[in-house]
PyMOL Python script that loads the backbone (N, CA, C, O; Angstrom):
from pymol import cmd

cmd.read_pdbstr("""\
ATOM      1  N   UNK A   1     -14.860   5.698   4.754  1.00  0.00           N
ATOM      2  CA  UNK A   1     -13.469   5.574   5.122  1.00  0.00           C
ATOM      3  C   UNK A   1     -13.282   4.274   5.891  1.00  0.00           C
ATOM      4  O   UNK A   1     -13.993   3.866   6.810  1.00  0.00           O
ATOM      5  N   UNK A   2     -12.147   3.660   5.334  1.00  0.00           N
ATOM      6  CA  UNK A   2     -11.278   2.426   6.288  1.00  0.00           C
ATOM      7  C   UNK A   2     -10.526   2.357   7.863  1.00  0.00           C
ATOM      8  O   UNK A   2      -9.448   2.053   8.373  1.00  0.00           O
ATOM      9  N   UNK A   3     -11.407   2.683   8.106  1.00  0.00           N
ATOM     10  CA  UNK A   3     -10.611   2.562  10.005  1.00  0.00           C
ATOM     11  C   UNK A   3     -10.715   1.351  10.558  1.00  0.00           C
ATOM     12  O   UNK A   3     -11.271   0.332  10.151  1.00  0.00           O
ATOM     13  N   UNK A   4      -9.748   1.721  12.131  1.00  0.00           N
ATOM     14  CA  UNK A   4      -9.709   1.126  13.101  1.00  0.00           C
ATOM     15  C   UNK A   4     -11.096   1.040  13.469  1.00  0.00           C
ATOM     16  O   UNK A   4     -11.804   1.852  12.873  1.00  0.00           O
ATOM     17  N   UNK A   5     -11.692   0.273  14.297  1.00  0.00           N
ATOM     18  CA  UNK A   5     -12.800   0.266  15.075  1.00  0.00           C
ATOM     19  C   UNK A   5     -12.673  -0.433  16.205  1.00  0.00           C
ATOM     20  O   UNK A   5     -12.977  -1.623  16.291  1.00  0.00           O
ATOM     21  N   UNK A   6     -11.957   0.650  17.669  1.00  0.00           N
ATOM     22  CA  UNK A   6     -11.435   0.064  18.841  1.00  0.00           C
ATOM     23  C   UNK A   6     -12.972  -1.156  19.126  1.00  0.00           C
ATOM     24  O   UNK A   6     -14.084  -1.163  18.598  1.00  0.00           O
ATOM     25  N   UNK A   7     -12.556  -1.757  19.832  1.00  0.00           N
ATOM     26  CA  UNK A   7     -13.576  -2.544  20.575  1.00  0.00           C
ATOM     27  C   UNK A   7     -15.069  -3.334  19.787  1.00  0.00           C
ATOM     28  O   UNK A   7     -16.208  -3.648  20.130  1.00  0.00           O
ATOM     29  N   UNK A   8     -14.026  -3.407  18.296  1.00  0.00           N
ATOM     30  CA  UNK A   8     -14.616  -3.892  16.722  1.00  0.00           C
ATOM     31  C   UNK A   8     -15.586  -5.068  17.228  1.00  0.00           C
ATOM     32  O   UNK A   8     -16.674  -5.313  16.705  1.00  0.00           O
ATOM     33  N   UNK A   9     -14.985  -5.827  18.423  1.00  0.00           N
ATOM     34  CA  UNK A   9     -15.600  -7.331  18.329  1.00  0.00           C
ATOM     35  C   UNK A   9     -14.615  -8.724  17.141  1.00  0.00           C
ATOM     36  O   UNK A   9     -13.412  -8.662  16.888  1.00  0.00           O
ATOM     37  N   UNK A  10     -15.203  -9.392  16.831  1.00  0.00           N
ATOM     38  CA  UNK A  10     -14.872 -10.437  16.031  1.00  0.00           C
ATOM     39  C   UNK A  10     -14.606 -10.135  14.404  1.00  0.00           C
ATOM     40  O   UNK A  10     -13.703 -10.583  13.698  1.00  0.00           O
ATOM     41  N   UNK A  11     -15.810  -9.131  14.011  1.00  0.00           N
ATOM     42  CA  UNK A  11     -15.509  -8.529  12.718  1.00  0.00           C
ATOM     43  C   UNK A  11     -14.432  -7.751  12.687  1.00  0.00           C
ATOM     44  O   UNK A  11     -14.267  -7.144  11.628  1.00  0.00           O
ATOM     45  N   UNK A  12     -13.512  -7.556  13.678  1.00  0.00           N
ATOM     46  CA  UNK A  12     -13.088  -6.342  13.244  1.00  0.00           C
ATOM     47  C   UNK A  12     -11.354  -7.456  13.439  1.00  0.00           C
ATOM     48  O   UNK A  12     -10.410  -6.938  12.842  1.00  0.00           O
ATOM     49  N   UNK A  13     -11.179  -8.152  13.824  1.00  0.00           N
ATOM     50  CA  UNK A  13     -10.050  -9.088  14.223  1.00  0.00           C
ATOM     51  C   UNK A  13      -9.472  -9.347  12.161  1.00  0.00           C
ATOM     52  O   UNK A  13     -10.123  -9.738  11.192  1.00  0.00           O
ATOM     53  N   UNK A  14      -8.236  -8.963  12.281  1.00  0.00           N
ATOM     54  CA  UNK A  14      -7.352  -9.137  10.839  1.00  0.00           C
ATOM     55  C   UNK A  14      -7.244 -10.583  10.984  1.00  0.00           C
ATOM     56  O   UNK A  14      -6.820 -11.397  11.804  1.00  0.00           O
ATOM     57  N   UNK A  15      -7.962 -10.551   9.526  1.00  0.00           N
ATOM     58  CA  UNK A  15      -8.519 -12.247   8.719  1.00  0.00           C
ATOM     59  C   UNK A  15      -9.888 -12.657   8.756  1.00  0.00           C
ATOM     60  O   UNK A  15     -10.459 -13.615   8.233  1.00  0.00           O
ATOM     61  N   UNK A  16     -10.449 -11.371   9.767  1.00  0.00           N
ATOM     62  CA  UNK A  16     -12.375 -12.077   9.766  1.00  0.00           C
ATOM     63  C   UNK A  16     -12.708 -11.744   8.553  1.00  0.00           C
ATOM     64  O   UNK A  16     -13.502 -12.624   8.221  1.00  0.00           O
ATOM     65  N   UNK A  17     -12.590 -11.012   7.678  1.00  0.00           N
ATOM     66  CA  UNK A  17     -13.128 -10.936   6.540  1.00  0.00           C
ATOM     67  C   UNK A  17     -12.701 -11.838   5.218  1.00  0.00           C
ATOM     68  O   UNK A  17     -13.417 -11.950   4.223  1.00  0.00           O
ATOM     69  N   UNK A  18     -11.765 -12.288   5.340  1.00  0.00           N
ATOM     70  CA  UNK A  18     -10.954 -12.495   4.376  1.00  0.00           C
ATOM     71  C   UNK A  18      -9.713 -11.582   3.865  1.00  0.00           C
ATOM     72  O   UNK A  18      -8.954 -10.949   4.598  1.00  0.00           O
ATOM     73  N   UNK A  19      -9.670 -11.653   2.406  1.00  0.00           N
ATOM     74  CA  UNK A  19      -8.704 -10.934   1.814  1.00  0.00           C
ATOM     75  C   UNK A  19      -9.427  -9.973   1.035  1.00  0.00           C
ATOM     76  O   UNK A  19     -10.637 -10.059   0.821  1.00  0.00           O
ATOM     77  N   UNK A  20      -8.546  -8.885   0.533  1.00  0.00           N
ATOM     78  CA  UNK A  20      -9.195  -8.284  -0.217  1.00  0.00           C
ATOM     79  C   UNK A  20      -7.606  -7.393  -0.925  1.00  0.00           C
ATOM     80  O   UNK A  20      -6.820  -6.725  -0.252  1.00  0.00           O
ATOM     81  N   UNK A  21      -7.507  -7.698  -2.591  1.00  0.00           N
ATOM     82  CA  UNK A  21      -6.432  -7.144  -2.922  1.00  0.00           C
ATOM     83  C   UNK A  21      -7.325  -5.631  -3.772  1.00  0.00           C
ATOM     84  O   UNK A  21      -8.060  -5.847  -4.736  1.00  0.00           O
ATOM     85  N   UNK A  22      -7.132  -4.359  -3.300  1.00  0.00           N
ATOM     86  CA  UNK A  22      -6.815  -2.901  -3.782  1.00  0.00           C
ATOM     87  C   UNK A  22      -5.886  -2.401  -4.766  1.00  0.00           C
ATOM     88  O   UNK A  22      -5.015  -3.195  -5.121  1.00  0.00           O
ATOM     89  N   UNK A  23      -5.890  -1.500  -5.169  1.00  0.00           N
ATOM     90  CA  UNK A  23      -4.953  -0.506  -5.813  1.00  0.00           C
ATOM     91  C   UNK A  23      -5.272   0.635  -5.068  1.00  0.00           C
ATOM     92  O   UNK A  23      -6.354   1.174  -4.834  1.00  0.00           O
ATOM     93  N   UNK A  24      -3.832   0.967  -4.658  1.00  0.00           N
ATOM     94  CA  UNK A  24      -4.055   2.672  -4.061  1.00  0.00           C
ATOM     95  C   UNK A  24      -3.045   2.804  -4.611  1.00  0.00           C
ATOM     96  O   UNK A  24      -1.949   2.282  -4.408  1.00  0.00           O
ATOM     97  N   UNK A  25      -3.568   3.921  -5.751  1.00  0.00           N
ATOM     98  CA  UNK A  25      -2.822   5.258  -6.786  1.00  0.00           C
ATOM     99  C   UNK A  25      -2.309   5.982  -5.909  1.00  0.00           C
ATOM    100  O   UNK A  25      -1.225   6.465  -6.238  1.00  0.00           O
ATOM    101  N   UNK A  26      -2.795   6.320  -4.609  1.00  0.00           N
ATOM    102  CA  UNK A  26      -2.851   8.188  -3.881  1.00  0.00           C
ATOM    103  C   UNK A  26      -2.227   7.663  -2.709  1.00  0.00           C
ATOM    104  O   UNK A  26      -2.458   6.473  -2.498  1.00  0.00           O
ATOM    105  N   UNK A  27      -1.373   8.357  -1.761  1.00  0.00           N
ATOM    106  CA  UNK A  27      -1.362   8.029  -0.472  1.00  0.00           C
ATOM    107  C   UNK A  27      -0.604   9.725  -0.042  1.00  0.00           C
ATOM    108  O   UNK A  27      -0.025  10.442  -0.857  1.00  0.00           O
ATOM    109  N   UNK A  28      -0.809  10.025   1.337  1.00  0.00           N
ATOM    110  CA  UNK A  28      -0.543  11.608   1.950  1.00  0.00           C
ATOM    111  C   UNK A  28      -0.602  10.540   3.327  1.00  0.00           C
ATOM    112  O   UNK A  28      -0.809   9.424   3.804  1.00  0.00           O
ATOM    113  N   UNK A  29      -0.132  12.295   3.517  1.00  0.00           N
ATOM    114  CA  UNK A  29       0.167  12.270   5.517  1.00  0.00           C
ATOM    115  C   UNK A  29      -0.895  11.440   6.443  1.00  0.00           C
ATOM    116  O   UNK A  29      -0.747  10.823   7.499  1.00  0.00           O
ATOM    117  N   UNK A  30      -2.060  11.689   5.582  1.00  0.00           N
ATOM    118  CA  UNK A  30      -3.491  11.492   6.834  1.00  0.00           C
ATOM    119  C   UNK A  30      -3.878  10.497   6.038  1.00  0.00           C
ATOM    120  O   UNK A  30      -5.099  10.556   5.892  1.00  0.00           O
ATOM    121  N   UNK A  31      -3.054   8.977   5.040  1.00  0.00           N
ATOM    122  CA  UNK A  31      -3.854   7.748   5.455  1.00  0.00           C
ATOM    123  C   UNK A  31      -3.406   7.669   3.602  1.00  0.00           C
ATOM    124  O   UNK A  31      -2.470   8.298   3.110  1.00  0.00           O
ATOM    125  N   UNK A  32      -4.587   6.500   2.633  1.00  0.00           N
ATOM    126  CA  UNK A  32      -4.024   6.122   1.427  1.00  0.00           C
ATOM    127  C   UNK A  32      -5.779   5.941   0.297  1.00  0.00           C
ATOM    128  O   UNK A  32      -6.623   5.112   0.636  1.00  0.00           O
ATOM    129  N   UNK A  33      -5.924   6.572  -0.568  1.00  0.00           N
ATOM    130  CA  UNK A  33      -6.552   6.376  -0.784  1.00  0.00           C
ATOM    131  C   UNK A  33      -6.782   4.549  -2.380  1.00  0.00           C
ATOM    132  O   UNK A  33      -6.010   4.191  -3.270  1.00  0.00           O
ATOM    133  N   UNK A  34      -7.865   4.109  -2.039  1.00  0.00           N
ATOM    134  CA  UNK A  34      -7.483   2.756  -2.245  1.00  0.00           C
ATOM    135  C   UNK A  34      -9.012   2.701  -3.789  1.00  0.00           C
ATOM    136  O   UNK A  34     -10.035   3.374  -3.664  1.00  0.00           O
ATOM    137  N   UNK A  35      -8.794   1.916  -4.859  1.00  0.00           N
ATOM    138  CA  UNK A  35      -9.928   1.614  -5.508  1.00  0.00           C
ATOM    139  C   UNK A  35     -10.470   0.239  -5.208  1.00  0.00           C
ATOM    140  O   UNK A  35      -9.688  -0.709  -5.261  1.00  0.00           O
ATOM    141  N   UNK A  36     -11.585   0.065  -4.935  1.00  0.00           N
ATOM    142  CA  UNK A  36     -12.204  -1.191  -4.733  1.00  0.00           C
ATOM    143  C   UNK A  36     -13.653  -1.009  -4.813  1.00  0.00           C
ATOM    144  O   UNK A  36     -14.467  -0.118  -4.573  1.00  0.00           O
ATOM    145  N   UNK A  37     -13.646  -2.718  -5.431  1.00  0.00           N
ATOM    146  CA  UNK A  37     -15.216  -2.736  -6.166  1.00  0.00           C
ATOM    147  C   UNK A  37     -15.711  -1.471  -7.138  1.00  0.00           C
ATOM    148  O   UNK A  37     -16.922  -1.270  -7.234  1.00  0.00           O
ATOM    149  N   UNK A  38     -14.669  -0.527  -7.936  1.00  0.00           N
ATOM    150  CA  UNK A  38     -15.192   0.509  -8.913  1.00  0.00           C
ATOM    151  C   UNK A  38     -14.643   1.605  -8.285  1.00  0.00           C
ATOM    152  O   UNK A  38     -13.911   2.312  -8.978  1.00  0.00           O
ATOM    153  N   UNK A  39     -14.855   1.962  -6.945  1.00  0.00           N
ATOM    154  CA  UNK A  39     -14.552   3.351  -6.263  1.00  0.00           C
ATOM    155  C   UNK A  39     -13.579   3.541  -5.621  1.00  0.00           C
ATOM    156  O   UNK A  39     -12.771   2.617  -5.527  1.00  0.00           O
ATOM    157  N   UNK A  40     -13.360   4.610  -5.060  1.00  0.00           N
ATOM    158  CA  UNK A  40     -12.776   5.185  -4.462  1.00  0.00           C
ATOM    159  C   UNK A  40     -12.909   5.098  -3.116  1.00  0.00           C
ATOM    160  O   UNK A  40     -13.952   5.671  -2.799  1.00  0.00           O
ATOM    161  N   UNK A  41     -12.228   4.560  -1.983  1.00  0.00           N
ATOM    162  CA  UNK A  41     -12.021   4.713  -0.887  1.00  0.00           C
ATOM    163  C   UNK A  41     -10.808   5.305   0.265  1.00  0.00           C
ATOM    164  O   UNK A  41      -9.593   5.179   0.115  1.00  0.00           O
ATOM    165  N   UNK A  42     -11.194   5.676   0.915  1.00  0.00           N
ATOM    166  CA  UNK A  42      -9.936   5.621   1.840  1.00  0.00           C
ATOM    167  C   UNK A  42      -9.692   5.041   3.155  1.00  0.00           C
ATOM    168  O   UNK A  42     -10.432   4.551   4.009  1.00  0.00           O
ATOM    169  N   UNK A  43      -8.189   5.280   3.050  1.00  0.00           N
ATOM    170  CA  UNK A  43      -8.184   4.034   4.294  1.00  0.00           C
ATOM    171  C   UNK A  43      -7.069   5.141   5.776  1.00  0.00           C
ATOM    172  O   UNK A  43      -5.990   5.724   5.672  1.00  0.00           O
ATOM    173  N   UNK A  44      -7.748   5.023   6.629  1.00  0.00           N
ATOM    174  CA  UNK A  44      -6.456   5.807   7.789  1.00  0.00           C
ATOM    175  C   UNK A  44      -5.030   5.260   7.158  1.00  0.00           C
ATOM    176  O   UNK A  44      -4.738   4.842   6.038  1.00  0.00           O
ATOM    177  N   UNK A  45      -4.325   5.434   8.289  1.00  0.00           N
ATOM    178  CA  UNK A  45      -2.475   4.752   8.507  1.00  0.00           C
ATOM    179  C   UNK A  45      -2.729   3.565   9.224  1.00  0.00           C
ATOM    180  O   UNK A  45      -2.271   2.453   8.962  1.00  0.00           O
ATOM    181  N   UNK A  46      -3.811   4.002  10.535  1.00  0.00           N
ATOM    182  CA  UNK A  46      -4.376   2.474  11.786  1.00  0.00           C
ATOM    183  C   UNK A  46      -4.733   1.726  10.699  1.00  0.00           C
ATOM    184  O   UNK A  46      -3.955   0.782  10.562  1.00  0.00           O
ATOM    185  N   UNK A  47      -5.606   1.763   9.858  1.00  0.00           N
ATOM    186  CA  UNK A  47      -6.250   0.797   9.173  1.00  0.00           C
ATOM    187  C   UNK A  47      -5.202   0.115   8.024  1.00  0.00           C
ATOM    188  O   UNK A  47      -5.693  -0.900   7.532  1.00  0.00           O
ATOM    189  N   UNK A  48      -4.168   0.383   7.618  1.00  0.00           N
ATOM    190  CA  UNK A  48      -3.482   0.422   6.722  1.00  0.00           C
ATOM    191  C   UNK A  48      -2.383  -0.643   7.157  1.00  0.00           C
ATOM    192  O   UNK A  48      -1.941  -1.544   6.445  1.00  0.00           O
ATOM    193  N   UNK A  49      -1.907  -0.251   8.948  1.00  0.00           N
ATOM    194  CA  UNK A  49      -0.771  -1.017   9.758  1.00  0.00           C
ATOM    195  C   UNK A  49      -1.659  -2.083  10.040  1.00  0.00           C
ATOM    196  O   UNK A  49      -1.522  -3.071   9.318  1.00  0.00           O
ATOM    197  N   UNK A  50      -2.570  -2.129  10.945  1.00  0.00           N
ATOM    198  CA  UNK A  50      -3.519  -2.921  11.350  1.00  0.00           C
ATOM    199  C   UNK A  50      -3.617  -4.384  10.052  1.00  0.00           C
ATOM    200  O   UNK A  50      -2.942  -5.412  10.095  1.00  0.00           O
ATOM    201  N   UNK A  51      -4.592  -4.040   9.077  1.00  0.00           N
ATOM    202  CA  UNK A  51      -4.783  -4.832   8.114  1.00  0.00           C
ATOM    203  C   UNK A  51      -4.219  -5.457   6.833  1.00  0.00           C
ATOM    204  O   UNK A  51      -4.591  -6.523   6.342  1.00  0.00           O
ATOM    205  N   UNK A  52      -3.272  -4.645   6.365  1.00  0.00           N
ATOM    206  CA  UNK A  52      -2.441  -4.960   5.287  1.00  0.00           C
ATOM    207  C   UNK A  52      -1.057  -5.962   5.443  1.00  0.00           C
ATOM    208  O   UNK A  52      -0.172  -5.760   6.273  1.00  0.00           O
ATOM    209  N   UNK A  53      -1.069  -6.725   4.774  1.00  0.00           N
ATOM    210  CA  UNK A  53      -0.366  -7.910   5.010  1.00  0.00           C
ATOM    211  C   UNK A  53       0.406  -8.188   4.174  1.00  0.00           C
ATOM    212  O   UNK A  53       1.073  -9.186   4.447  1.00  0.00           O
ATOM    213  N   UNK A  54       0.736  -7.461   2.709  1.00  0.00           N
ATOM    214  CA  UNK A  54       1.240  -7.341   1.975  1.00  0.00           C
ATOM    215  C   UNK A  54       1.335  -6.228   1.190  1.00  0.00           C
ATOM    216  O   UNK A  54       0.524  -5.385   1.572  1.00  0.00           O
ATOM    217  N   UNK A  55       2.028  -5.844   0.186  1.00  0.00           N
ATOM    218  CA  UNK A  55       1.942  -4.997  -0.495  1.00  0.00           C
ATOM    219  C   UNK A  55       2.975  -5.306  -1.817  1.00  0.00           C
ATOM    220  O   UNK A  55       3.963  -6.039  -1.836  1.00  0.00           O
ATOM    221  N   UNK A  56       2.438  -4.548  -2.826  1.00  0.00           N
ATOM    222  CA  UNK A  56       3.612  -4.993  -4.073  1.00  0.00           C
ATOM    223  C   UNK A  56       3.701  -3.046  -4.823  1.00  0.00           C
ATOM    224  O   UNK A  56       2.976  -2.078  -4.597  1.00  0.00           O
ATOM    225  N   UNK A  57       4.594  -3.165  -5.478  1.00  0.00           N
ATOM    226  CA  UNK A  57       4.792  -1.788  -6.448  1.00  0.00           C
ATOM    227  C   UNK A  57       4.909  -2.296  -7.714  1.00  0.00           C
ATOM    228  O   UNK A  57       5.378  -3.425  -7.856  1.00  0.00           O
ATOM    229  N   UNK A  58       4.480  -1.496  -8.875  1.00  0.00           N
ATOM    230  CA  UNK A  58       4.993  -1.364 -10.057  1.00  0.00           C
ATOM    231  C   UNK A  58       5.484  -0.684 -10.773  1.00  0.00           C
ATOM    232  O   UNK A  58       5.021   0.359 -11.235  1.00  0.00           O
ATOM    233  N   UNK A  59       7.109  -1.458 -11.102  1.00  0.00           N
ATOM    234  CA  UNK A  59       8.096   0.121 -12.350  1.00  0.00           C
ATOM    235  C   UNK A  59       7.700  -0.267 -13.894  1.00  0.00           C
ATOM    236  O   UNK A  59       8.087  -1.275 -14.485  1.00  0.00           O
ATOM    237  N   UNK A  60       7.076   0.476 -14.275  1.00  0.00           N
ATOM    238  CA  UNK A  60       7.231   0.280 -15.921  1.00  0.00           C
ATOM    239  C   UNK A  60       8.887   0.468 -16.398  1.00  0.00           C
ATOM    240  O   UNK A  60       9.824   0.890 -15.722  1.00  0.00           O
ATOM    241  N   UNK A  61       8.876   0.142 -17.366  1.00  0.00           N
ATOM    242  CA  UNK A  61      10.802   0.428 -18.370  1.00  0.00           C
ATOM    243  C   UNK A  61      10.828   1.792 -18.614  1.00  0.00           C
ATOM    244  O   UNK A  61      11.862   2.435 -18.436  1.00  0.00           O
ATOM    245  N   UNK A  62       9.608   2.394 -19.076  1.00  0.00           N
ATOM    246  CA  UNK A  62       9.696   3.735 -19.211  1.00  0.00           C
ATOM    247  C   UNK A  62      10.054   4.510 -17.413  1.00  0.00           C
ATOM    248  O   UNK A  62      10.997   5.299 -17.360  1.00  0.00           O
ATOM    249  N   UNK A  63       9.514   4.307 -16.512  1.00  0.00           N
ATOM    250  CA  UNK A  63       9.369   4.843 -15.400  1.00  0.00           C
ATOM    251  C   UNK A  63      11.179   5.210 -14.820  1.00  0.00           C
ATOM    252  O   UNK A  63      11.669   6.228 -14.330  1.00  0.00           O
ATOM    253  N   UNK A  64      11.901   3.579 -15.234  1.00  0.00           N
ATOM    254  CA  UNK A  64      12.927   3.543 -14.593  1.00  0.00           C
ATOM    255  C   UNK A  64      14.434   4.271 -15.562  1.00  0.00           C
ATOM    256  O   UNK A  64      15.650   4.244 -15.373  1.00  0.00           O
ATOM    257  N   UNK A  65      13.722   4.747 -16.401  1.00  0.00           N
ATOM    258  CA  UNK A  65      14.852   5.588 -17.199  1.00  0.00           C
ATOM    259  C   UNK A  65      15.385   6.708 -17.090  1.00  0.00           C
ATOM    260  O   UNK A  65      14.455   7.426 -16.723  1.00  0.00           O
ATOM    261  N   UNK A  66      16.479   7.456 -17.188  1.00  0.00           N
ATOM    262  CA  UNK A  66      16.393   8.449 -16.793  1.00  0.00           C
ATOM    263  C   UNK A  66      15.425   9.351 -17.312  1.00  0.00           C
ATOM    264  O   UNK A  66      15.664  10.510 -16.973  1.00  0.00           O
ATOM    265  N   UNK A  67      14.642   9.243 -17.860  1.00  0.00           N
ATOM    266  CA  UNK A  67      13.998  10.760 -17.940  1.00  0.00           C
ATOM    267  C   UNK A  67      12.341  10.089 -17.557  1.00  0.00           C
ATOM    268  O   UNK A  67      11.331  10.651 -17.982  1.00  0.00           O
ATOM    269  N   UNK A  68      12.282   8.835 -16.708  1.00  0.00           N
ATOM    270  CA  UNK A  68      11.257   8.982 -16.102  1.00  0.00           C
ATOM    271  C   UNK A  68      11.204   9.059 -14.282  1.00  0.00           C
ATOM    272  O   UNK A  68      10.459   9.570 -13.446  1.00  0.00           O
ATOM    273  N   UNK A  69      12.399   8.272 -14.275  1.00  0.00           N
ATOM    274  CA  UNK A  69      12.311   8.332 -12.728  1.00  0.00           C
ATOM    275  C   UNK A  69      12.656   9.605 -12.070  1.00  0.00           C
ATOM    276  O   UNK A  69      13.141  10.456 -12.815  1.00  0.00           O
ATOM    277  N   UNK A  70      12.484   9.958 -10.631  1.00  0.00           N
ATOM    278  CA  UNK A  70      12.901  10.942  -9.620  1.00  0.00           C
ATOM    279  C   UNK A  70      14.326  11.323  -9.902  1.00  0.00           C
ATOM    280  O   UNK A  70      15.160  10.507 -10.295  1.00  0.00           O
ATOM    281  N   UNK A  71      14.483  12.134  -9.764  1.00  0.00           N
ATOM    282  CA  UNK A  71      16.108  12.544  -9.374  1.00  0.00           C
ATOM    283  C   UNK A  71      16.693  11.729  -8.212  1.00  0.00           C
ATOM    284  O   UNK A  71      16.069  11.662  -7.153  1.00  0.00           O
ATOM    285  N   UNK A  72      17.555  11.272  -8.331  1.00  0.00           N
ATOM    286  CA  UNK A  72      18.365  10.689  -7.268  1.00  0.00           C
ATOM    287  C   UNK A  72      17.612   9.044  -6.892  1.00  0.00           C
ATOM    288  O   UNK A  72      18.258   8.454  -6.027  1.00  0.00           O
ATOM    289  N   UNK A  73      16.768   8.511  -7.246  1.00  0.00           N
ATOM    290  CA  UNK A  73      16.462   7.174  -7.518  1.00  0.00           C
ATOM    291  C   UNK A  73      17.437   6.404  -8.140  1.00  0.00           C
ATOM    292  O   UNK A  73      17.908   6.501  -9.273  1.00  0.00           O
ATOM    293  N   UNK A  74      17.801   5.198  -6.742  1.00  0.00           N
ATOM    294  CA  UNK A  74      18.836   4.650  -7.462  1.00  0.00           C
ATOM    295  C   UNK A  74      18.169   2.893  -7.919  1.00  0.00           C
ATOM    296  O   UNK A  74      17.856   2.220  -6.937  1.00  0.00           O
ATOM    297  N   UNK A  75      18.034   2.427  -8.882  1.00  0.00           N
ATOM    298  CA  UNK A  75      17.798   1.006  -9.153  1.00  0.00           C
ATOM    299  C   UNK A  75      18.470   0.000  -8.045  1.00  0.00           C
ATOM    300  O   UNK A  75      17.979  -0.780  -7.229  1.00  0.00           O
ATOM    301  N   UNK A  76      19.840   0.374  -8.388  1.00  0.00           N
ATOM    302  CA  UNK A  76      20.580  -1.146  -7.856  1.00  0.00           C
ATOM    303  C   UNK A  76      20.433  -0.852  -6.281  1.00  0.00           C
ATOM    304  O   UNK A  76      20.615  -1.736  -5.443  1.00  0.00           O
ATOM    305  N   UNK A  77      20.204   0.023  -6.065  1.00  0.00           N
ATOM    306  CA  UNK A  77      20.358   0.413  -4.363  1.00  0.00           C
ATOM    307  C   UNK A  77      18.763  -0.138  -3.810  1.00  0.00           C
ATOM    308  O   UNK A  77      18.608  -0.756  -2.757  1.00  0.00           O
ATOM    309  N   UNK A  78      17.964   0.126  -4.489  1.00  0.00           N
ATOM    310  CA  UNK A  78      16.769  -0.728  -4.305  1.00  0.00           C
ATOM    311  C   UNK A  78      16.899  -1.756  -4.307  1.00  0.00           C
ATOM    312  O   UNK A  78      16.635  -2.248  -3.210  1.00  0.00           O
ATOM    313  N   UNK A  79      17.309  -2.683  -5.294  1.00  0.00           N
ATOM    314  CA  UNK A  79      17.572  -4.201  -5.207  1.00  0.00           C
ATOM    315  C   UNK A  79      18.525  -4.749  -3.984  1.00  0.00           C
ATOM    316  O   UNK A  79      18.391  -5.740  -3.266  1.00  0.00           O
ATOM    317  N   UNK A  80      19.150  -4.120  -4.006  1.00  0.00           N
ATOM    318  CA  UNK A  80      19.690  -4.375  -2.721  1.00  0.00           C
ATOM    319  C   UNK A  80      19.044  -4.348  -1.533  1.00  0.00           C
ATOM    320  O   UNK A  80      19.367  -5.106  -0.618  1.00  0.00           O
ATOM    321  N   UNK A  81      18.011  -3.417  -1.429  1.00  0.00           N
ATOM    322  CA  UNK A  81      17.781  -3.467  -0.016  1.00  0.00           C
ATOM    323  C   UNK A  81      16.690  -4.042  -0.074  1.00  0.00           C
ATOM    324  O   UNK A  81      15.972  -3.912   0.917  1.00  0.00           O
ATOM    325  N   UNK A  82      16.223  -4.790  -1.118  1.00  0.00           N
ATOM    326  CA  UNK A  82      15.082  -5.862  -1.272  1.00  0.00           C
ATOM    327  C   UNK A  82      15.491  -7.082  -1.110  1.00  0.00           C
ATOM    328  O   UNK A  82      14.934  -8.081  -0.657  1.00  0.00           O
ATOM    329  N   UNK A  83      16.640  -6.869  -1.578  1.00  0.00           N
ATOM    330  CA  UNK A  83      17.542  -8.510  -1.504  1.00  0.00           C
ATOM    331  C   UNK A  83      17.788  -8.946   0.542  1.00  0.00           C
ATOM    332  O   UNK A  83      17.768 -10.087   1.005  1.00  0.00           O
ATOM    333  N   UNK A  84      17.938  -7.993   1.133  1.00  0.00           N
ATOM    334  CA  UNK A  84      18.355  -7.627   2.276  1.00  0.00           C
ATOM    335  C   UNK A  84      16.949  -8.356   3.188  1.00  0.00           C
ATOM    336  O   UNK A  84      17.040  -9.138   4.134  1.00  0.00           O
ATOM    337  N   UNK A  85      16.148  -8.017   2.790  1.00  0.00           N
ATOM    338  CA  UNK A  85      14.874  -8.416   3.854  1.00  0.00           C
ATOM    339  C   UNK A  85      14.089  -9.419   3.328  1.00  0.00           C
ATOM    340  O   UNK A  85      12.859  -9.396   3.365  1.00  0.00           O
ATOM    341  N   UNK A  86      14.515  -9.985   3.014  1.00  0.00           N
ATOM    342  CA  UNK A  86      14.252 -11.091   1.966  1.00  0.00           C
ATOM    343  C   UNK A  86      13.971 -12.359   3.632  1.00  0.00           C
ATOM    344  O   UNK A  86      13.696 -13.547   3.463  1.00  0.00           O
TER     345      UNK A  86
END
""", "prot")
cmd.dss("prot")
cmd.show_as("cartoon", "prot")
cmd.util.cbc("prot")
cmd.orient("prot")
């Protein structure tokens, strides 16, 4: 697992390692689970606020249609509030 590590030292300071871009499929209450280098890992929420510096999503065409997306998912209301924090 991906944690915090209070009183890490120098390794543990966001950017000593570099970068490292993931896919996390999974995420719940208690943290996100992430694939890297082949496997499966997980990462806390600390480790998640702490280190992550970006993040991106992906909608397929199928996803955003009605009969793939959520109920009550609105497109343009998203763009908007992407446009917003821009």
């Amino acid at each position: 697992m991906w944690d915090v590590v209070p009183k890490g030292g120098a390794n543990a300071k966001k950017g000593s390692w570099g970068g490292h871009c993931v896919f996390v499929p999974k995420y719940d209450a208690k943290g996100f689970t992430c694939i890297t280098w082949g496997q499966p890992k997980t990462m806390t929420l600390a480790f998640w606020k702490k280190y992550c510096d970006e993040a991106h999503t992906l909608f397929s065409q199928d996803w955003l249609t009605d009969k793939g997306s959520p109920a009550g998912f609105d497109q343009s209301q998203l763009q908007t509030d992407l446009h917003a924090i821009r």
